[in-house]
N, C-alpha and C positions, 0 to 999 in steps of 0.2 A: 828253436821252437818258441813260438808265445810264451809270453811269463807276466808276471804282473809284480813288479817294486812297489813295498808299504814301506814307509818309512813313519816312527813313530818316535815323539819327543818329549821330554819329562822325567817322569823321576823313575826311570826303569832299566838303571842299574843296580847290581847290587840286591837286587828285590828278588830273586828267582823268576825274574823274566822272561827271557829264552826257554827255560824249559817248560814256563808257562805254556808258551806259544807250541812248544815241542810237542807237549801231551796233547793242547788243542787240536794243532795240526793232522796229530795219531787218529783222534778220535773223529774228525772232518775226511780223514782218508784222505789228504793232502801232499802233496810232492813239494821238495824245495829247500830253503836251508833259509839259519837265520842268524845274527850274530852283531854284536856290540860294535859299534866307532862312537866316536868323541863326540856326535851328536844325536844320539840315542840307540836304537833298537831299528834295523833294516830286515826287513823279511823278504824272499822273494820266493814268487810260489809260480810253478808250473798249472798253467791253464790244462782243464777247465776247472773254476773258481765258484762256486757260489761267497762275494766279494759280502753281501750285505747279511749273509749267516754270520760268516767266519769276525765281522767286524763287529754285530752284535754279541757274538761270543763273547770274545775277546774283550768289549766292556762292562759286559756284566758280572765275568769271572777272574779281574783283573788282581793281582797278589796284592795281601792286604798291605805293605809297604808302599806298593806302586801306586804314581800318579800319571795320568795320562795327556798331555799337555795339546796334544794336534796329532792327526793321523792323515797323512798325505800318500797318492797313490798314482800309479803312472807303471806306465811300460817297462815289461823287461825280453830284451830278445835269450834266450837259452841256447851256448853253443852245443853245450850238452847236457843233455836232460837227465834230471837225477830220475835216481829209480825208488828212493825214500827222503825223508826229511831228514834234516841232521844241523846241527849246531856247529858252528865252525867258529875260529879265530877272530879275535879283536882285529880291528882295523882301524889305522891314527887317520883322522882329516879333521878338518876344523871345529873346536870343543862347542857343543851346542846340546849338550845333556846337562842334567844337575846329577849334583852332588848329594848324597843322602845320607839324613841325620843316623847316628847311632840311633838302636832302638833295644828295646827292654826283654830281658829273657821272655822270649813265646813258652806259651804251655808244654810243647813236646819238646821243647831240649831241656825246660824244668824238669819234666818227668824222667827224662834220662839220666839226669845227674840224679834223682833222688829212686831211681831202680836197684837193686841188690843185682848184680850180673848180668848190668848192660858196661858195656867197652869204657861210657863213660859216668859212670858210677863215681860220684863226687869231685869230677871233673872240673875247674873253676874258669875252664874258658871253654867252655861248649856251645858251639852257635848253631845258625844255616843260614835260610836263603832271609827267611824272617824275620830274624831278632841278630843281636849282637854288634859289635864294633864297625864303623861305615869314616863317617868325614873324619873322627880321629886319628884314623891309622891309614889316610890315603897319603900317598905321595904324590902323584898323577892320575894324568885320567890318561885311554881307558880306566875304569876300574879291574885290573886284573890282577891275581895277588904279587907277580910281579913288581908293582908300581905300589905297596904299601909294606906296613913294618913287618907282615907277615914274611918276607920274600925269605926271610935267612930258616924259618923252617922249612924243610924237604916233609912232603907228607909221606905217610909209611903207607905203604899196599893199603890197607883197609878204606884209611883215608881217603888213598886217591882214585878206589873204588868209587865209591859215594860222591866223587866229587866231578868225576865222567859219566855218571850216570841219570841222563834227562829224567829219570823216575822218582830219584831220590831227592827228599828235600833241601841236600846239602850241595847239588848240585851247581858247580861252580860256584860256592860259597867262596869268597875269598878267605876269611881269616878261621876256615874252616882247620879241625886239630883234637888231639885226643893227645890221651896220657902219654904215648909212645912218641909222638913225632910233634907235638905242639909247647906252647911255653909252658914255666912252670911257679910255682907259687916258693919263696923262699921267706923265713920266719927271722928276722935279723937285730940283733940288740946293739945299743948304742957306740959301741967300738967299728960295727962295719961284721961281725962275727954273724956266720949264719948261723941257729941254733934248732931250725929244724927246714924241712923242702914237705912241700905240695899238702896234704891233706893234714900232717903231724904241723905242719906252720902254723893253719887255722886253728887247731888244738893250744898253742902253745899261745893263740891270741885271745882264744875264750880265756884262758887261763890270768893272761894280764888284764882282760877284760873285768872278769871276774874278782879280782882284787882291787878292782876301780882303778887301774894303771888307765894312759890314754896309748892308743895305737894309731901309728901312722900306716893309712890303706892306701896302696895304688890301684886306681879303678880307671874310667877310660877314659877321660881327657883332663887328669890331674888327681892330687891327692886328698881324703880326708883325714880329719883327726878324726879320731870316735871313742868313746870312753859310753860307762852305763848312765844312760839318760834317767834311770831310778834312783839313784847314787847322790846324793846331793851334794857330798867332798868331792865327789872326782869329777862331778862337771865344776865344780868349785874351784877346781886345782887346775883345771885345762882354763877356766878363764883367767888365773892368776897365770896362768905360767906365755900364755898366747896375750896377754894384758888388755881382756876383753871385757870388762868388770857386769854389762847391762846387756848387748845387743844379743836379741833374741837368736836360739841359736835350733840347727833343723835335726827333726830326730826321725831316723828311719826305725817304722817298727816289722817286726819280724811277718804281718801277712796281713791280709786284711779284716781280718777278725777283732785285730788289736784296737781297733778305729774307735769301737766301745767304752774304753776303758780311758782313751787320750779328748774326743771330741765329744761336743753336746749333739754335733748331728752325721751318727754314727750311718743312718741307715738312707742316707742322701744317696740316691742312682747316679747324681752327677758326679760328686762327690768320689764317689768307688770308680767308676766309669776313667775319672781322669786321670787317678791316680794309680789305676791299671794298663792307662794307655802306653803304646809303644815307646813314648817320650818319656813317661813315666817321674813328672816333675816333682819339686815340692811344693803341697799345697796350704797353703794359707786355710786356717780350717778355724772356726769356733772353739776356746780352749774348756775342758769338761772342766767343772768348781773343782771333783774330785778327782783328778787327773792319778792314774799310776805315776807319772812322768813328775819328778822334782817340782820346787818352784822356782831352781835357776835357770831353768830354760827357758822362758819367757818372761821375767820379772818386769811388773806392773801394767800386762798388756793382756789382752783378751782372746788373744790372735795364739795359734801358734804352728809351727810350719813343720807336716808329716810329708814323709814319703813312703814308698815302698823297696824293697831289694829290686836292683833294675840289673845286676851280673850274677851269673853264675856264683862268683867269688863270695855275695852278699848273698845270696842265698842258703850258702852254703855255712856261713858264717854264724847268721841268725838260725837255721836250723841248729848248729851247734851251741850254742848262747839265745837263746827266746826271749828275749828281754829286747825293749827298744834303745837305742844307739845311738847318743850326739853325733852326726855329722857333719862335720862343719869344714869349713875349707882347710888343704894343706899349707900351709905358711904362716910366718912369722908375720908378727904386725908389721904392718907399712910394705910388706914384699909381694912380690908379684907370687904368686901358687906358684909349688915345687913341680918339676912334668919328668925329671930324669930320676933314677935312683940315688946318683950320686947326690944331686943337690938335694932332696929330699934328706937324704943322712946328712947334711951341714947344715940346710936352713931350720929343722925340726930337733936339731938336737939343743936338748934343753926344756923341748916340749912333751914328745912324744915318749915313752919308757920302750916300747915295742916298733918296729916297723914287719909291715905285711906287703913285704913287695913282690914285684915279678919281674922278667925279661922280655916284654913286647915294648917296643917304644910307642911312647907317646907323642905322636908328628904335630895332631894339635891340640890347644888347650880348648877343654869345654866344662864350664862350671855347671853344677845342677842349674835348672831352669827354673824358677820359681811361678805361680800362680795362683789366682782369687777365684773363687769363685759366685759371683755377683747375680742382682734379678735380671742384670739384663746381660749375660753371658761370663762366658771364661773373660778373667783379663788375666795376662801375661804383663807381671813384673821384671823379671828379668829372662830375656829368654839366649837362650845357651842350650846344652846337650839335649838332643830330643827335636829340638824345632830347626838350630840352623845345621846346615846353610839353603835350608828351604827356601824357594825363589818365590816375589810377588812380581805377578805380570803388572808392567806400567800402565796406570789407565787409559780407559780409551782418550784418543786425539792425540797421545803422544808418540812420536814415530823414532823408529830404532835410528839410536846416534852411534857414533863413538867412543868410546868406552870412558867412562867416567870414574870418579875415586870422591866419595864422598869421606870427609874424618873424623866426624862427632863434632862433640863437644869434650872438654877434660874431666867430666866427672861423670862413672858410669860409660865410660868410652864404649862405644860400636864404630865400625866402619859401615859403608856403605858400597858396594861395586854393582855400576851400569851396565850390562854388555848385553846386545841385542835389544832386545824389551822386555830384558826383568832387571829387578831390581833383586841384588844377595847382600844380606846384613849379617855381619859378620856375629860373634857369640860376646858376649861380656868380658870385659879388659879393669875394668876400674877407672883408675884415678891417673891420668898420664904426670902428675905432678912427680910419682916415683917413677927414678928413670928405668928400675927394672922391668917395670907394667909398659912404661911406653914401649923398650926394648921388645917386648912378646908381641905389641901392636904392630909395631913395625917388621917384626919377620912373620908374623901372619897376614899381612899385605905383600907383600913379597910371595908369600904362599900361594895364595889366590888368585893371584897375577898368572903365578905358575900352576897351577891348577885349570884356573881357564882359559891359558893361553892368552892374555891380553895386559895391554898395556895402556894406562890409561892417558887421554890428551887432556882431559881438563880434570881440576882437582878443585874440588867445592868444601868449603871451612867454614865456621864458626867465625860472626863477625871483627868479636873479640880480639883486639890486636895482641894481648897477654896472654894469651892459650897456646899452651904448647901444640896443641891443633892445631894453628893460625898460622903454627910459625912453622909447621912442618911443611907446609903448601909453598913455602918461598925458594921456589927451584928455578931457576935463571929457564927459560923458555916456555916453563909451562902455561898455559891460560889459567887462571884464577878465576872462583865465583865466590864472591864474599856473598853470606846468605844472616840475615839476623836472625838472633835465636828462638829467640819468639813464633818467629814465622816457619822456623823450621818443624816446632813443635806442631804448628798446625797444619801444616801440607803433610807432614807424615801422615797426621788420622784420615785427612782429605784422599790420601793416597791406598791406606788400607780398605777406607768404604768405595775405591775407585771412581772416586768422584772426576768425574771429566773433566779433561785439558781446558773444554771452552765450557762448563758445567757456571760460570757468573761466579761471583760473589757468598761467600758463607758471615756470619761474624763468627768471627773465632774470639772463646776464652783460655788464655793461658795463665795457669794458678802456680806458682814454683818460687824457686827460694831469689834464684838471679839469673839474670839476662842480659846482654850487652843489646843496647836499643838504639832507636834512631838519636843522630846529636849527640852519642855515644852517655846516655843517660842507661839511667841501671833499672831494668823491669821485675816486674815477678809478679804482677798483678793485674792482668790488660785485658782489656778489650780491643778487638781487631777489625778490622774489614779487610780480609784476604782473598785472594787468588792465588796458582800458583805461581804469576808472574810479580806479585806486589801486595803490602800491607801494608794498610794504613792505620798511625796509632788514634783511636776513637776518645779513652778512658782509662776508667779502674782504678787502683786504689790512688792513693794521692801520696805524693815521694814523702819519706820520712828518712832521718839519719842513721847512719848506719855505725854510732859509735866504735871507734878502735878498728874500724874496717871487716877487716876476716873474723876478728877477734866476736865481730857480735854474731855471729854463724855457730860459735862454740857456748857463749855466753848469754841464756834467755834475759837477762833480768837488764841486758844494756837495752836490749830492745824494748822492753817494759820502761825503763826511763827516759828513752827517742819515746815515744808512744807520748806517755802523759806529759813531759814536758812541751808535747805540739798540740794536745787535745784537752789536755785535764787541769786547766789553773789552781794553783795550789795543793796541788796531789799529795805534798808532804804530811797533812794532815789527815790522811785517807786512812782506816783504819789497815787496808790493804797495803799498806805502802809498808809499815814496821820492816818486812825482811829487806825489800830494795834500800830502807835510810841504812840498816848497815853496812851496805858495798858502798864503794868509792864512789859515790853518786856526784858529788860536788866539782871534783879535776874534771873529771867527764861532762859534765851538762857545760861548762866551761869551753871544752873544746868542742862539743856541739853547738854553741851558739857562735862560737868563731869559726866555725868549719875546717878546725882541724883533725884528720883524718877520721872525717865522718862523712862521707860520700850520702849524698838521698838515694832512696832507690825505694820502689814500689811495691815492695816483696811479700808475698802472702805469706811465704817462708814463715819470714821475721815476723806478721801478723803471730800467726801461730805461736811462736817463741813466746813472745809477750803477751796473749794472751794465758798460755800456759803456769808462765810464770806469777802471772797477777791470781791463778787461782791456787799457789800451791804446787800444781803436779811434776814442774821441772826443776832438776836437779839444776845445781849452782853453775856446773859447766857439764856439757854434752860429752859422750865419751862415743856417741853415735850420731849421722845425719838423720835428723827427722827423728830421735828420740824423746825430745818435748813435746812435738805434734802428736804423736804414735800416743804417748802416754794421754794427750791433752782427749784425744778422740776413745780411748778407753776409758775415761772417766763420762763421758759427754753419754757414752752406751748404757752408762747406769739408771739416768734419767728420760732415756727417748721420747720423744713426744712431748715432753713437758709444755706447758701453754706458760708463756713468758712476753714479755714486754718491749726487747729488746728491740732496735732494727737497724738497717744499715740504709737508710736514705740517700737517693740522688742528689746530687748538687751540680747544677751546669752551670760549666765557665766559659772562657772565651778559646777554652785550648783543648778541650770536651765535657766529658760530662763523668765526675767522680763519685765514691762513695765515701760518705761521712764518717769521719769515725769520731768526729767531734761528740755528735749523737751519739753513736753509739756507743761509746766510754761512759757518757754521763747515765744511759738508760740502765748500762750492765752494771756501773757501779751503784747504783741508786736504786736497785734491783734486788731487796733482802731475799734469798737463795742459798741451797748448798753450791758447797764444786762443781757436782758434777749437773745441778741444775744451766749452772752456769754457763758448763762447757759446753751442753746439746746447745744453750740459746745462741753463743758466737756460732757456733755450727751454721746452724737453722737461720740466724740472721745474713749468714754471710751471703750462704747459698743464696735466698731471695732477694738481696741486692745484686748478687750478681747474674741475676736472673730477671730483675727490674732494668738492669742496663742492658741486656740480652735485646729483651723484648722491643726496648726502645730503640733501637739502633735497626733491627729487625725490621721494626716499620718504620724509619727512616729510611731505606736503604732500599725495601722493598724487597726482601729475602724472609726466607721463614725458616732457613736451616741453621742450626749454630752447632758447631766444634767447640770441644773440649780437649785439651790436653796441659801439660805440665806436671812434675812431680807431686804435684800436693791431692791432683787427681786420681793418685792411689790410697787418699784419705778413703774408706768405703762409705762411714757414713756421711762425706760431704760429697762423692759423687753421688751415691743415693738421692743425697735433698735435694743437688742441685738436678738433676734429672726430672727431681716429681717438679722442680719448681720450674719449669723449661717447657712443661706440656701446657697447648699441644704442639709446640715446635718442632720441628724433626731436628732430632738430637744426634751427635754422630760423637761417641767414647771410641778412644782406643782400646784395643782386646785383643788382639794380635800380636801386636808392637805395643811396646812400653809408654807409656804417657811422659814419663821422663824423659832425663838426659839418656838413655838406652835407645830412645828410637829418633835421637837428632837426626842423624847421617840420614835415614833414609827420606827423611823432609828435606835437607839438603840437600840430596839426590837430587830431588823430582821438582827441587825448586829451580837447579840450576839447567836439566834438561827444558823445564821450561821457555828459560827463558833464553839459551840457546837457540831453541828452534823456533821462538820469535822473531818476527821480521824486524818489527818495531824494537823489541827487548825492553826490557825495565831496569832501573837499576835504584833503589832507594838509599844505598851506603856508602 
């Protein structure tokens, strides 16, 4: 008999989908069946159909997890005609579904755990179709719980009640479970000894909580420490003992009520909004004068980063301890995050006094997600649990290739993977310089591979010959696309505002610490004329020395001596100078004027450092990236607005057009001010030089759009200025994807599809 095949694509796994369609179908008085393959959601429905009800339905009322990606329709012959709808079996064919992010306890399984004589009555792993554990605990796709860590629990009758029944919310929940047949919580002190299981464990973690001990928690794609974030010894003692002496660290407080007590802008819609969403990130938030919360959780910075309970387990935790909670990553300095229990009991012993672990494995790592929230939308600092492996469709003009393997860059590592026409960036890795982090990067490629079923033929890297990125790409057959870093920073933002394949020309600003560039010179401070087949270097800052090499990455005050010994004659008599004459300033200016290991390079970074340091606010050596900036732009907050003198002037040469800082040293030093007058005017100065070269290039070029990206572009108030200073240009920020080295790969991606599917090709490196 007639039938009619929907086939639907997107993020409609895992989401209580099918049964969506189920109760739909019920209530349309519809015949037919429906059921999951490897490329989304197939419905097939017995005529006769009202097709444009049932499709209106169906998008209006769609589960709040699910995304709907294309809905395709065509014929079906029926050898045998159902006589109801019904839900049927997984079926393998070629993977053309996404993957979906974990998400944040929903209201009704909170409710359940916190009921007096509901089944799961302080339950710490209670989900459905809505909320709970998704791309952490998949093994394969289908998503069936077969194919994740769930498989080794057997559910017990009740369970698998609820779990066949299209009615129920839990219906085909995968890592669906209760106290009788699901995992469980065990309470475990430093020998490996368990000292209590499931609800007496959390008891026993208030308890070390409560004496300021620190707890090692397993949650769902890796471990926190947490100790009481009111406690000023015991965040004290977690940063001696983790040897984390400054970097801001994230405190989950117990509901959103606490918001009050920890920020100045408590009663923000967006604010609550985001930080209740299904991702349920940490949010970068205004720090209150009078904070409940210590002052070693953020020391010398304005900022500080809240979240809320996103598992049952954390729910369950802060109801029994009310007080807000350092969160911060499981692991030892320099090591990759613990995912197993056992390594957690070896990498943490020494740190942690308590461990709060469980028996569900953790298949992949995902670190909290971090986020801003700015005037001109959300930006996404680092994104990890909550966001990936969300797919972005390629922009228009780019046509489905071959499957591609995008690798970062080594600092802040993502991947990047092609297949069809999205583009999946993989979750936060670090630093590939430790071989343990590389280690996780590479069996999470591997993962995804297997996950999507593909393998990829061209493998796109980081220009940088010295990257362990770089070198990972050198596999005897495979095609290579060297991509420079610069230009990768800006086809990514190019790529999130879906800026077209044949969309001309943008100029791109990229603002960051380093970069491997054309002629293999070192950037960090450029102006661009980009597309995504080619970029061209325009300007920007003017190369200075990078004394002692890496060393001036750790140390503001070399860059403060590169600075004045190239812009400021006689700086030694500057009253500002007194802390720089007592470092080693003499060997060093030495090997700067012979060029020994002091490579030039353009870097706003190092701007930063040095001007940081010339006012004061940067400590002797960094024990954090970006914590001289971070501090330099909390000081700069005290004074905003200030009217000042400063500026950062064009100068055109034969090889573009730069910005002075000859000027602008002399105007800042000459410039009687406090610190933090000081700090807003480099701000404020920078931004409208780079905003003067913007503009110029602009009408040169004949373009009126400019991109921004680079790490320094998470400054807020130098994105701010440099924003207001841009109008009315059409301004294109990252907000999605990271400005940093977090959202390379996927500029790499779509540089190297580019330029693939050119006839001509480009190649600049």
């Amino acid at each position: 008999m007639s039938g009619l095949l929907i086939r639907i694509s997107g993020k409609v796994q895992g989401v209580g989908f099918r049964p969506f369609i189920w109760q739909l179908a019920d209530r349309l008085q519809l015949r037919g069946e429906v059921c999951n393959d490897s490329a989304g959601v197939e419905i097939r429905l017995l005529k006769p159909v009202n097709i444009d009800i049932f499709v209106e339905q169906l998008q209006r009322h769609c589960p709040p997890l699910a995304r709907i990606d294309s809905i395709t329709l065509g014929p079906f012959d029926w050898q045998d005609p159902p006589h109801s709808f019904t839900i049927t079996g997984s079926r393998k064919s070629q993977m053309d579904t996404q993957v979906v992010p974990d998400a944040a306890t929903c209201p009704a399984c909170l409710k359940d755990i916190q009921q007096p004589g509901d089944r799961r009555f302080g339950y710490a792993f209670t989900n459905c179709t809505h909320c709970g554990p998704r791309f952490t605990l998949i093994r394969s796709m289908p998503y069936d719980r077969p194919s994740t860590s769930m498989a080794e629990f057997t559910l017990c009758p009740a369970c698998l009640q609820e779990y066949h029944n299209p009615a129920d919310r839990r219906f085909h929940a995968q890592p669906v479970a209760c106290p009788h047949c699901g995992p469980g919580l065990s309470a475990t002190g430093q020998n490996g000894e368990v000292l209590a299981q499931d609800q007496a464990a959390i008891a026993q973690a208030v308890i070390a909580l409560r004496a300021g001990n620190i707890v090692a928690i397993k949650g769902l794609g890796g471990f926190h420490l947490a100790c009481d974030a009111t406690q000023q010894a015991a965040v004290m003692r977690l940063r001696a003992r983790k040897h984390r002496p400054t970097k801001p660290l994230a405190v989950m407080l117990p509901d959103i009520r606490w918001l009050a007590r920890c920020t100045d802008d408590p009663a923000s819609p967006a604010l609550r909004e985001v930080l209740q969403s299904p991702a349920a990130p940490i949010v970068l938030t205004q720090k209150k004068n009078r904070s409940v919360l210590c002052e070693a959780i953020a020391p010398d910075l304005d900022e500080v980063g809240l979240m809320l309970p996103f598992t049952p387990l954390h729910h369950l935790l802060m109801q029994a301890y009310p007080t807000p909670l350092v969160m911060t990553s499981g692991n030892a300095a320099g090591c990759a995050p613990a995912l197993s229990n056992t390594d957690a009991l070896r990498q943490l012993d020494g740190i942690a006094d308590l461990w709060l672990l469980h028996n569900r494995e953790i298949v992949q790592r995902a670190d909290d997600s971090l986020v801003r929230l700015t005037p001109q939308g959300t930006e996404i600092l680092r994104r990890a649990r909550g966001y990936v492996p969300d797919a972005l469709p390629l922009p228009p003009g780019f046509l489905v290739q071959p499957t591609l393997l995008a690798l970062g860059g080594d600092l802040k590592n993502t991947f990047c993977l092609v297949r069809g026409g999205q583009a999946i960036l993989s979750a936060h890795f670090g630093s590939l310089a430790h071989r343990d982090i590389a280690l996780q990067q590479q069996q999470a490629i591997e993962h995804f591979q297997h996950l999507y079923a593909c393998t990829p033929v061209t493998l796109a890297r980081d220009a940088h010959p010295a990257y362990v990125s770089h070198v990972q790409a050198d596999k005897p057959g495979t095609r290579v696309v060297d991509v420079l870093h610069h230009h990768a920073h800006i086809a990514a933002c190019l790529a999130e505002h879906r800026w077209p394949l044949e969309g001309g020309n943008v100029i791109g600003l990229v603002l960051d610490g380093l970069g491997y560039g054309q002629k293999g010179q070192l950037w960090g401070g450029e102006c661009l004329l980009v597309n995504y087949r080619r970029c061209e270097h325009l300007g920007g800052l003017p190369p200075v020395a990078l004394p002692g090499g890496d060393r001036a990455a750790r140390e503001p005050w070399r860059n403060l001596l590169a600075q004045w010994m190239a812009f400021v004659p006689g700086w030694q008599h500057l009253p500002e100078a007194q802390t720089l004459l007592t470092q080693p300033w003499q060997p060093l200016s030495k090997a700067i004027v012979a060029g020994i290991n002091s490579p030039l390079a353009s870097s706003c970074g190092r701007l930063f450092d040095a001007v940081a340091a010339a006012t004061g606010c940067a400590p002797e050596s960094l024990s954090w990236e970006g914590e001289a900036a971070c501090r330099l732009e909390a000081l700069a907050h005290q004074a905003y607005g200030v009217k000042h003198p400063v500026t950062l002037p064009l100068i055109h040469a034969a090889d573009g057009t730069f910005l002075d800082l000859a000027v602008f040293w002399q105007q800042w030093l000459g410039w009687q001010a406090t610190p933090a007058e000081r700090a807003f005017a480099f701000h404020d100065a920078l931004a409208q030089g780079f905003a003067a070269l913007a503009r110029y290039y602009c009408a040169k070029n004949g373009t009126r759009t400019v991109a921004l990206s680079g790490g320094v572009l998470h400054n807020r108030l130098l994105r701010q200025l440099l924003h207001q200073a841009l109008s009315p240009l059409h301004v294109l920020l990252p907000r999605e994807y990271p400005a940093g080295d977090g959202g390379l790969a996927l500029g790499q991606a779509v540089v190297a599809c580019a330029r693939l599917q050119s006839v001509s090709g480009f190649n600049l490196n």
